[in-house]
FIRO-535595 format. One record per residue: z, y, x of N, C-alpha, C in turn; residue in one letter. Coordinates in steps of 0.05 Angstrom, whole numbers, plus 5000, padded with zeros to 4 digits. Atoms other than C-alpha are relative to their C-alpha. Layout:
residues N
ZYXZYXZYXa...
This chain:
residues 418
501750244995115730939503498050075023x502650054975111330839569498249744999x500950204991106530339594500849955007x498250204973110630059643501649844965x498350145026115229879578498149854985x501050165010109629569550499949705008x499350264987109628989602497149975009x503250014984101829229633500950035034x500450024988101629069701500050315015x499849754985104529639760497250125010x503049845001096829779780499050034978x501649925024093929869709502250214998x498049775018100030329694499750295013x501949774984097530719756499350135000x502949885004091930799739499450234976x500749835026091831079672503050184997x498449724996097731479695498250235013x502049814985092131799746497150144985x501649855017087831909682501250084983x498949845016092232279656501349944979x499050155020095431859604502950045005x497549934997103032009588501149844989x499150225030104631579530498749954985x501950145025101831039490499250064975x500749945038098631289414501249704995x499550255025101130829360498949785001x501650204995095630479365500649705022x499250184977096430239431503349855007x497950074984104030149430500249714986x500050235024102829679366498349785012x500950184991097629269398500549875022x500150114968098129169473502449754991x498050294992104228709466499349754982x501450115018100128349406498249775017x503550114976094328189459501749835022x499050024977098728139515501249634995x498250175017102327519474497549834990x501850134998095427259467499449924966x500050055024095627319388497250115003x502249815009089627459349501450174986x498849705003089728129331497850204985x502049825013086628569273501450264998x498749774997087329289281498250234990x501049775016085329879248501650305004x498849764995086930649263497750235007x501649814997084031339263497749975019x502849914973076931549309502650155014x498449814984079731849372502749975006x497050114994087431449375499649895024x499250034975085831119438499849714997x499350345010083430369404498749825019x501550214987078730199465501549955019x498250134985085030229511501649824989x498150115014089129899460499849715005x501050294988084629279476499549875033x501050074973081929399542502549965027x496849964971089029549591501149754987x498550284999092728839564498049835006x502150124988085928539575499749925027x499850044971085828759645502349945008x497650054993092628629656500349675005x499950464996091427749638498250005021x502649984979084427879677501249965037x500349934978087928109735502749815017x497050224995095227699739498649725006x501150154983090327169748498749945009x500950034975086527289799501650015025x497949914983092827539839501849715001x498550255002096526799821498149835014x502150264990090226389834497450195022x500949794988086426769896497449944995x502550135002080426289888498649884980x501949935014078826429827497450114996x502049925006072426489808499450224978x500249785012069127039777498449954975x501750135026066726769700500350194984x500049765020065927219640502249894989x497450085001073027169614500750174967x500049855017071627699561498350094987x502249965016066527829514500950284971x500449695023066528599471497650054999x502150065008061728539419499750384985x499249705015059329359400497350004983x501550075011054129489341497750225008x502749814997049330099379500949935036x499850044966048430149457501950245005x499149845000051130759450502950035010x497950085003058030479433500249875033x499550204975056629919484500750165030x500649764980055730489546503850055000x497449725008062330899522502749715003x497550284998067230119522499449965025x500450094976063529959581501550135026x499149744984065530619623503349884998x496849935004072730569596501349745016x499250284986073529789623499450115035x500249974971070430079698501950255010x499049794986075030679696502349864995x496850064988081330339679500149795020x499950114978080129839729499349975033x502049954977078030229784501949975027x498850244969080729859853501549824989x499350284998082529269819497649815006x501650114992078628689833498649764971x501250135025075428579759498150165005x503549905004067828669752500250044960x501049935011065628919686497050094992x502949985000058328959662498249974964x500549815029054729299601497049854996x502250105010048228939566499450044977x501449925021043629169515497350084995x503249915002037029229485498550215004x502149694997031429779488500350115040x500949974973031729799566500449725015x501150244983029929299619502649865006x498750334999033628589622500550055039x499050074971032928539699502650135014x497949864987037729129724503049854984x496850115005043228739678500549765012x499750304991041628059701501249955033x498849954970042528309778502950064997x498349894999049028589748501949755004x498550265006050527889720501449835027x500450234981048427559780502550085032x497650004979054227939825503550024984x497150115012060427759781499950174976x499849865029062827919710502349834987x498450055014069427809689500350124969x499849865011068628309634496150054978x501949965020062528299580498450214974x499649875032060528819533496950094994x502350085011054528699498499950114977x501649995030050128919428499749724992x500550264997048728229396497149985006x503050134992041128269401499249865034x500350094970041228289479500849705009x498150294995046727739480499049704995x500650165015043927299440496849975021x502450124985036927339485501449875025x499850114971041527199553500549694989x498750385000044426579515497649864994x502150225005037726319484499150005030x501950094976034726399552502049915022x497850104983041026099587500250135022x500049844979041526629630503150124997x496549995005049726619612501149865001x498150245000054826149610503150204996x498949935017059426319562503749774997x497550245013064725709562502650015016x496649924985070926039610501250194975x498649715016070626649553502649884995x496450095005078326689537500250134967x498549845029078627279487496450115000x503149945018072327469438501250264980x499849785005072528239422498150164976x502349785014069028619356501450185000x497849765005070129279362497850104980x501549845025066929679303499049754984x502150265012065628999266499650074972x500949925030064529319197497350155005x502749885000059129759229497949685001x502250314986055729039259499249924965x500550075021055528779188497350204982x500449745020053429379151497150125017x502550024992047429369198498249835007x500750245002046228719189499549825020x500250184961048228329256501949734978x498350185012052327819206498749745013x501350244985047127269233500049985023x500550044974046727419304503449895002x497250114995054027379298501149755002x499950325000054626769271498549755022x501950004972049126589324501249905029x497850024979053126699376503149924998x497250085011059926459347500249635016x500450364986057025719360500049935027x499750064966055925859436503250085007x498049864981062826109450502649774987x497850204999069125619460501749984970x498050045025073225509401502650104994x497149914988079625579436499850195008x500249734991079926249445501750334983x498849805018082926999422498450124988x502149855003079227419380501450284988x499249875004080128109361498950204989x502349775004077728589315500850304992x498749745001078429319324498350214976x500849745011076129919280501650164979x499249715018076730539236500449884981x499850085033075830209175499749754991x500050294998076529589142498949874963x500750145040072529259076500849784993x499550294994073028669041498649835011x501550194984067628389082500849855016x498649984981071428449138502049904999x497350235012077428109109498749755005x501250275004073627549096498349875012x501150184979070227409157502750055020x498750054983076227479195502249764987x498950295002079426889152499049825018x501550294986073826469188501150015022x499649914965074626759262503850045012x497549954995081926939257503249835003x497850235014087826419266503050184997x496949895011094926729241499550285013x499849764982093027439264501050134990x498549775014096628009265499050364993x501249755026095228579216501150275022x498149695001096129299248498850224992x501449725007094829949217501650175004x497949714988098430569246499550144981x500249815033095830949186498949884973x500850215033094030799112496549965011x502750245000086930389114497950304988x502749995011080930709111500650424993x498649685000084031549130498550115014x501049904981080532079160501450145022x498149944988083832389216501150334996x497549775016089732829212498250375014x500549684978087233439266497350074991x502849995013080733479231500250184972x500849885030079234049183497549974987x502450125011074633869133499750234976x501649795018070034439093497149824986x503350195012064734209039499350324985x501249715016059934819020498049864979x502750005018055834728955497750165008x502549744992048434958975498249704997x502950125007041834778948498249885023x501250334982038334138984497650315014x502549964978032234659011501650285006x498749744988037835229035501749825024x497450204972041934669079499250125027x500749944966038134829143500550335009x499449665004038235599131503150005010x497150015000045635549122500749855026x498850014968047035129187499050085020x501549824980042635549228502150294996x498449804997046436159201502549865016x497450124990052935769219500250045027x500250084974052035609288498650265012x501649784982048436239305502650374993x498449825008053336719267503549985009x497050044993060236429285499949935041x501050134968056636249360501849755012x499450354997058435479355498150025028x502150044974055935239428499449694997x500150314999056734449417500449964973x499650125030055334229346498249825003x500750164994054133499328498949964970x500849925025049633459262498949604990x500550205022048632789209498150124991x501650025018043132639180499949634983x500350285013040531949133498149975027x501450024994034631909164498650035033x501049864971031031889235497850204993x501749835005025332269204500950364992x499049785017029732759168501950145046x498849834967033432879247498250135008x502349964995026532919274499250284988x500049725011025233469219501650295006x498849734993031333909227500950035031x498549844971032233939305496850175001x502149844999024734189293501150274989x498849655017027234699242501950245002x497649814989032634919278499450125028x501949894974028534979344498850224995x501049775012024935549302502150224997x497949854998030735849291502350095022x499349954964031735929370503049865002x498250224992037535439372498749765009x501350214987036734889421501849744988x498750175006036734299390497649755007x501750275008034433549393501249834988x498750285017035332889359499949755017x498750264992038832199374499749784976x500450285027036531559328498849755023x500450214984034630899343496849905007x502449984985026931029356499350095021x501349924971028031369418500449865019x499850244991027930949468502850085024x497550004981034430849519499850155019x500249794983032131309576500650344983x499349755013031131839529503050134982x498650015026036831769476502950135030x498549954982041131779551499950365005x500249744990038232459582500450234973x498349775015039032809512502450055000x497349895007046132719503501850075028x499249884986046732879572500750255009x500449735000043933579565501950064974x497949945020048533559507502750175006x498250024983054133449548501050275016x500349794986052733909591500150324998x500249765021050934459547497250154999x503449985002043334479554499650034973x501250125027042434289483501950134982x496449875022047034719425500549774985x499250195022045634199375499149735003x501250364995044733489369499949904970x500350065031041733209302500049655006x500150224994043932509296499549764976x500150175013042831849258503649944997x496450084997049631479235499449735024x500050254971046830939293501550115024x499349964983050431399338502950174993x497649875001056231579296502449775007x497750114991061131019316499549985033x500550014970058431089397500150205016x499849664973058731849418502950055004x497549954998064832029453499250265017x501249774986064332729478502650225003x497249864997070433089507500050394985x500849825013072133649467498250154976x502550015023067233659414501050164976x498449875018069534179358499449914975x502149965028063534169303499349734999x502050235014060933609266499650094976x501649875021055933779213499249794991x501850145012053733359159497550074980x502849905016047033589133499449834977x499450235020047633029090501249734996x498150205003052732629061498649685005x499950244994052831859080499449894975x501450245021049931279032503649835000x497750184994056530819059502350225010x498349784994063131299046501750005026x498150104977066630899105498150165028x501649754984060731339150501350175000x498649774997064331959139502149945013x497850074974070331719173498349995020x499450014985067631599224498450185015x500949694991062632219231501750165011x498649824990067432639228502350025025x498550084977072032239277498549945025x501249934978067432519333500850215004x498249714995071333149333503249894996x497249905004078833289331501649665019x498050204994079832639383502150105024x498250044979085432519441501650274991x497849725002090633069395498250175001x500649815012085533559389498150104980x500549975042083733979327496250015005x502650024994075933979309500550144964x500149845024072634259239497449814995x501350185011067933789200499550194969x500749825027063234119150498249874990x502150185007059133819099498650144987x502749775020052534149066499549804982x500050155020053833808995496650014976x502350005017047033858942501449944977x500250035021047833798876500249634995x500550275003045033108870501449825026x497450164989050732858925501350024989x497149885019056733038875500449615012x499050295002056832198872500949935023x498850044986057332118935502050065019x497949874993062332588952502949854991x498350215002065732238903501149765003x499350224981065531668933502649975024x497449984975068631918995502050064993x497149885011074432228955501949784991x498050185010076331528929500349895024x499650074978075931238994501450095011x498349884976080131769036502350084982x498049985010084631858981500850325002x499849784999083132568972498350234992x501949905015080133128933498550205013x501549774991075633638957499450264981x500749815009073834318932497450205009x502349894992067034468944500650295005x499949735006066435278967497249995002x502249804993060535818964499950105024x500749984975058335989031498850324988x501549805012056336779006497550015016x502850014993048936889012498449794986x501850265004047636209001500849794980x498050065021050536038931498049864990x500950145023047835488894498650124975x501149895023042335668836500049784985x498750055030045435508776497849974977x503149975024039135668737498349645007x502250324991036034928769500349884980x500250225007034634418733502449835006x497750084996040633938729498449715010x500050314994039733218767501049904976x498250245021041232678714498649785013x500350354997038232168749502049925035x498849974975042231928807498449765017x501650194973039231618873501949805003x498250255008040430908865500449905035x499550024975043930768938499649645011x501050294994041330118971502149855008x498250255010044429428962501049895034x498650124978048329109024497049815000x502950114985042028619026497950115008x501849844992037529109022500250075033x499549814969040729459092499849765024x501350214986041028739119497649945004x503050095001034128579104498750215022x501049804994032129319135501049915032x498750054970036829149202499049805012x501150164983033728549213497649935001x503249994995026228729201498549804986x501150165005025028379145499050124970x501649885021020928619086500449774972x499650195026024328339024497650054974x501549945017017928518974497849815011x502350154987013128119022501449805008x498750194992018227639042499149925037x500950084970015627679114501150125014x499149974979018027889179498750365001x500849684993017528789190499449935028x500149964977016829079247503049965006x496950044993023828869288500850215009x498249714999029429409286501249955035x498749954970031629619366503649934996x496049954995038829389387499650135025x
């Protein structure tokens, strides 16, 4: 199987022959002719298969057959990909300007926490190609600073994260400004019944694809869970990374405070590290994971706001310092290592009072785990036993929290950054 056999356009096949692309993943061989065919299209498949070309190369392929048919076409937003961090938005954005690089499609990336004007200039010199957060979006359309009514095809990619961080209203929001007649398509790792059941509304006869069973972690990914006591975790991934001389490890946390804490604690422990959450503001959140990148920085302590958006070539380690609240997180943590075929190692620093949510993830990935001892740093047995378990917050609750709204006061929080 090639692209060309897919039926993408002799310059797109080019192109992503010249980035190195040999043959389509599953993913993509299953969808492109889906899209191409102008079906809606729900799709689901590992982190790291290859799901933002799967959408984006048949995309550019309609984009560009008619500008080449009709010369005097105009240049209207034609495509709208909706992502749920900027993070995400950045990393779709890139992939739409590199596979179309000397064709004559514009592309252009919008999102909150940095300045409106540099996008609006972006707007204001063509944009066949859209890929937006909804908060941003949703300010260009109230302030009609868009025009929305050429869109053709309407893109969620990660739409279970959007929910699950409570964009379900902006969504809807924006659902009303955008044409009727149109494709829509929704991509991700994993799929709930939420997600079922808003794509009854949005979806007309679409077609189902999953290249692997629903809701899998990926295959090239080894996965280690050490039992170790909640105030030895940091100890233990400081030994880790300093004893096995990890150079690029990508570390989970719940919390922005709790990141905040251990890139401090690990800074003591002369590893260079910082943290990525959604209080730092867009300049900054940029230049860390640059030095990341780079190799300035060994570790990176992250929120899950930036686990469906980092793409980082080669990436071995992902560390979870603590397991996820929502087990569908861990997919996709860990599917920040072991992508494009290669292997990665995903380790989790379990506690005592996580057992539940371990098990959680075990029913979800359809698979057991076997906690080990890490020697040195063996679990004391002598503790006190947890019996009470941490009661994990309610889908309204996370809504209410995403959209800055203080369900005990019934009033308006401080508003959460897109």
């Amino acid at each position: 199987m090639s692209f060309a056999s897919l039926g993408l356009h002799q310059d797109i096949v080019n192109r992503v022959s010249e980035l190195g692309y040999e043959a389509p993943t599953p993913i993509q061989t299953a969808a492109i002719p889906a899209i191409l065919a102008q079906r809606d299209v729900m799709a689901g498949a590992q982190t790291g298969t290859g799901k933002t070309a799967a959408f984006a190369l048949p995309l550019l392929h309609r984009l560009l057959t008619q500008k080449l048919s009709d010369p005097t076409d105009s240049t209207v937003i034609r495509v709208l990909v909706l992502t749920p961090t900027r993070e995400l938005a950045q990393q779709v954005h890139a992939s739409f300007v590199n596979y179309s690089q000397g064709l004559p499609v514009k592309a252009v990336v919008a999102y909150g926490g940095a300045s409106i004007n540099p996008q609006l200039e972006a707007l204001r010199q063509g944009c066949d190609v859209l890929v937006a957060t909804p908060g941003r979006l949703l300010e260009l359309i109230m302030k009609n600073l868009i025009d929305l009514s050429g869109l053709q095809t309407l893109v969620l990619d990660e739409a279970d994260r959007m929910l699950d961080m409570g964009f379900i209203i902006d969504i809807q929001r924006i659902l009303k400004k955008l044409p009727s007649e149109r494709q829509t398509l929704f991509f991700s790792a994993t799929f709930n019944d939420e997600i079922f059941a808003l794509s009854k509304t949005l979806l007309k006869a679409p077609e189902l694809i999953e290249v692997n069973s629903r809701n899998t972690t990926a295959t090239q990914v080894e996965q280690t869970i050490y039992a170790v006591d909640n105030d030895r975790k940091s100890a233990l991934l400081s030994y880790l990374i300093g004893s096995k001389n990890w150079q690029q490890v990508l570390i989970f946390t719940r919390t922005k405070q709790g990141a905040d804490d251990l890139a401090k604690e690990m800074g003591k422990d002369g590893i260079a590290t910082q943290s990525i959450h959604g209080d730092k503001s867009q300049g900054a959140r940029d230049r860390i994971l640059a030095e990341f990148k780079e190799g300035k920085v060994r570790a990176l302590v992250a929120t899950d706001v930036a686990a469906r958006g980092l793409d980082i070539e080669q990436l071995q380690y992902v560390v979870n310092h603590e397991l996820p609240y929502h087990a569908e997180d861990y997919i996709h943590r860990i599917g920040r290592t072991g992508r494009a075929g290669l292997t990665g190692l995903a380790i989790s620093l379990v506690s005592e009072k996580e057992n539940y949510l371990l098990t959680d993830i075990e029913k979800l990935v359809g698979e057991h785990f076997v906690p080990q001892w890490f020697p040195g740093f063996e679990p004391d047995l002598n503790k006190p036993a947890h019996t009470q378990k941490r009661r994990e917050p309610s889908k309204k609750e996370l809504r209410a929290k995403a959209l800055g709204i203080d369900l005990k006061k019934n009033k308006k929080a401080k508003p959460r950054r897109r």
